[in-house]
C-alpha positions in Angstrom: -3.2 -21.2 75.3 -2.1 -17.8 73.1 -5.1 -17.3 72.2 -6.9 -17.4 75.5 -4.1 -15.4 77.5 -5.0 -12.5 74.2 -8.5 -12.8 74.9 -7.9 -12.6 78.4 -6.0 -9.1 78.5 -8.0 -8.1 75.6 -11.0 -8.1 78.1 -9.0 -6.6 81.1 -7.9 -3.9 79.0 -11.6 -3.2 78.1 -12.8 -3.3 81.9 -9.8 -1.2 82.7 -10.9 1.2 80.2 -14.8 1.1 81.0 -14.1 1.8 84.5 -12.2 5.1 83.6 -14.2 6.1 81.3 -17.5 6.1 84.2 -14.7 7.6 86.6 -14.0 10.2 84.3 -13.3 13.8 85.6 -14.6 15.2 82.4 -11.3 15.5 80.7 -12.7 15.3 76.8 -9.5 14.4 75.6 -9.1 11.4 77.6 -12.1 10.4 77.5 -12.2 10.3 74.0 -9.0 8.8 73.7 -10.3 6.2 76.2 -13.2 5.2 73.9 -11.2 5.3 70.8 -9.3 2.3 72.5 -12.2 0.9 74.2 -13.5 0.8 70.6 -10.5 -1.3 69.2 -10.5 -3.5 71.9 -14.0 -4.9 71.4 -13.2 -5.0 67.7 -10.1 -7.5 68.3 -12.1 -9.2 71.4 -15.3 -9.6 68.9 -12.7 -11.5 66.2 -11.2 -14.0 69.1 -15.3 -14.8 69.3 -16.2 -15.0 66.3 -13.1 -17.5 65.6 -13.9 -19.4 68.5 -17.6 -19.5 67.5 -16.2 -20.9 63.8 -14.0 -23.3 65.6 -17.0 -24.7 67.6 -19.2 -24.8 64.4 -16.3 -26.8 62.8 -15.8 -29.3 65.8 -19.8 -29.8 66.0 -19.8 -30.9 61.8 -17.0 -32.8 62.4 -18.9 -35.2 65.9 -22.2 -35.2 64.1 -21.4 -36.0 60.5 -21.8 -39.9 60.5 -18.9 -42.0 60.1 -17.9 -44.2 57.3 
């Protein structure tokens, strides 16, 4: 699945960067650069879950509406 292999390095990307960010050597450049990505990252990884989450509210209506 795309999307889940996206979500997956989405959230590797965002350890990746968390862990250099609480390694950091005090470099303010990178470290701001760090958390400029770390930023976009949880922006993109919060839109995979909130489509997921609208997908899931869809395919719960859908079972539960009664049939005709």
């Amino acid at each position: 699945m795309k999307q889940q292999a996206n979500y997956t390095k989405l959230k590797t990307e965002l350890d990746k960067i968390l862990d250099q960010l609480q390694a950091s050597d005090g470099d303010i450049d990178t470290a701001v650069a760090n958390y400029e990505r770390g930023m976009r990252a949880l922006k993109e990884l919060e839109a995979y879950l909130k489509l997921a989450d609208n997908k899931i509210q869809k395919i719960k209506k859908d079972f539960t509406q009664p049939s005709q």
